[in-house]
C-alpha positions as CSV (number, residue, x, y, z in Angstrom):
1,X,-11.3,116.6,31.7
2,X,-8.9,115.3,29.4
3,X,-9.2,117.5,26.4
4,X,-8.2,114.7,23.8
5,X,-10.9,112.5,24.5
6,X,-13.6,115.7,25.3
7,X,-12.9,116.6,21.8
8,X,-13.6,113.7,20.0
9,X,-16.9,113.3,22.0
10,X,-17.9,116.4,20.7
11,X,-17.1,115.6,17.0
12,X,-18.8,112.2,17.6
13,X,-22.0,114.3,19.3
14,X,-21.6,116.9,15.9
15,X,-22.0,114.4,13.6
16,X,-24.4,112.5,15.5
17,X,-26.4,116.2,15.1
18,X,-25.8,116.4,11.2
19,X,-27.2,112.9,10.3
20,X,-30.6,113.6,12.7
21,X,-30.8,116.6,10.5
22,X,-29.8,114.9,6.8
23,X,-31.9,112.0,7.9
24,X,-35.3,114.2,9.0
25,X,-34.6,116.5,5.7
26,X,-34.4,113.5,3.3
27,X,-37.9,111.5,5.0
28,X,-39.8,115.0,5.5
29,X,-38.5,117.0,1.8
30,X,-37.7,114.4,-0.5
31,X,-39.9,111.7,0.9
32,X,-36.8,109.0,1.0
33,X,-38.3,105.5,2.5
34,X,-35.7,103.3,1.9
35,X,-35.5,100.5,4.4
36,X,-31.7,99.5,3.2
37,X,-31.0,103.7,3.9
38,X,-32.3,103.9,7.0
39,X,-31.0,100.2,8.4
40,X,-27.3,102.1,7.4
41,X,-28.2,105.5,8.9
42,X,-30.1,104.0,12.0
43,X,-26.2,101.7,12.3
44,X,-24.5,104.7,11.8
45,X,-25.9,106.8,14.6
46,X,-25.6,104.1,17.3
47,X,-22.1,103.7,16.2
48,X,-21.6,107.5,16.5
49,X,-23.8,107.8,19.7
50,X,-21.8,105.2,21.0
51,X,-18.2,106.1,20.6
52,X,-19.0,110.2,21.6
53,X,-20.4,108.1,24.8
54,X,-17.1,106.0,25.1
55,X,-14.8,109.2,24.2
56,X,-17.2,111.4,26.9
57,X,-16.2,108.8,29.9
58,X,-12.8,108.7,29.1
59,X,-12.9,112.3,29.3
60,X,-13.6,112.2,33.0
61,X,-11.1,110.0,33.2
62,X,-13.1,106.4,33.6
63,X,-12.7,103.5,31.2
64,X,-14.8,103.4,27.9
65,X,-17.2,101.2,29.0
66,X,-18.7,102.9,31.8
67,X,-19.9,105.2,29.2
68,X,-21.4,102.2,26.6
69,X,-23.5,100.5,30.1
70,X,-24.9,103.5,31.4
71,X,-26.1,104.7,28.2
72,X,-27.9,101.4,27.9
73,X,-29.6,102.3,31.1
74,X,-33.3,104.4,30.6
75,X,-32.8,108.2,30.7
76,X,-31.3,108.0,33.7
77,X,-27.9,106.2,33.0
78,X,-27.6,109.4,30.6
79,X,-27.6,111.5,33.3
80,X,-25.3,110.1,35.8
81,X,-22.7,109.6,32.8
82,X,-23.0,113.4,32.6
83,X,-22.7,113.6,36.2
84,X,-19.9,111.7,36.8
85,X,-17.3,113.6,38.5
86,X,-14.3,114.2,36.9
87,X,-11.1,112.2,37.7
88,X,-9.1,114.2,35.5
89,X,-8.9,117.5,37.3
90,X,-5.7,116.5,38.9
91,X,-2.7,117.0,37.0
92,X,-1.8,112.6,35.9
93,X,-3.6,110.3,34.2
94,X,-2.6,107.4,32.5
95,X,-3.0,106.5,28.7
96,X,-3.2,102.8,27.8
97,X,-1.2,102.0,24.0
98,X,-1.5,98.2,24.5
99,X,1.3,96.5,25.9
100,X,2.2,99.1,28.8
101,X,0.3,102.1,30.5
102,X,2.3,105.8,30.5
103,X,1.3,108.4,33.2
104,X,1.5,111.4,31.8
105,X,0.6,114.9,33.1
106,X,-1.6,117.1,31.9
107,X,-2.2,121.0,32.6
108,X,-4.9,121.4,35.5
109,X,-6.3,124.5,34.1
110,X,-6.7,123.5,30.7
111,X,-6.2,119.7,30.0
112,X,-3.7,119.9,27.4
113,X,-0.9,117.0,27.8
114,X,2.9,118.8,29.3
115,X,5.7,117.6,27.6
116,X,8.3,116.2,29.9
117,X,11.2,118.4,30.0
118,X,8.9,121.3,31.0
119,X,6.2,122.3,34.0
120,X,5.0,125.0,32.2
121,X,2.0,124.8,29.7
122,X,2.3,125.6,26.4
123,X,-1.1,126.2,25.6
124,X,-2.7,129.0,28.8
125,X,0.9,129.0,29.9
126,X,0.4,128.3,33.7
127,X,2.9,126.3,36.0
């Protein structure tokens, strides 16, 4: 997995967590019916469902949108995007910045990105 993209899934999926929880607190304890509140909070977790989805795919090393259709699926396009094997456990992958795509290498034990002058990790330091 590419760790860049796995971690912003998870912060995504964490925040996705918190706003369940503020939202079921503030119906159940305070009583809050607001349609205009939950229209925003009801946006806001799609938004957030949807880009941990986008960032989870791109962990394995698929485009964005593999992630966004299969989520769309019933239960079961969940599952196969967690299934999906991972593309990243070999050592390149390429990052697309707009105009041109850059292959760059990243560690095969731990994800992180190797800078170019060196083939050692500077994270689990592993050649």
């Amino acid at each position: 997995m590419i760790i860049q993209y796995k971690n912003r899934a998870l912060k995504y999926f964490y925040m996705l967590i918190t706003i369940i929880i503020l939202n079921t607190v503030g119906i159940v304890v305070f009583n809050l019916n607001n349609n205009i509140l939950e229209s925003i909070i009801t946006l806001l977790f799609f938004a957030l469902f949807y880009a941990a989805c986008w960032n989870y795919s791109k962990a394995k090393g698929y485009s964005g949108w593999i992630g966004i259709i299969l989520v769309h699926l019933p239960v079961i396009g969940l599952f196969v995007l967690l299934w999906l094997s991972d593309k990243c456990k070999y050592t390149k992958y390429t990052v697309d910045d707009g105009d041109n795509n850059i292959t760059k290498h990243c560690c095969a034990r731990c994800g992180s990105i190797l800078s170019n002058a060196t083939d050692i990790c500077h994270v689990c330091t592993t050649k």
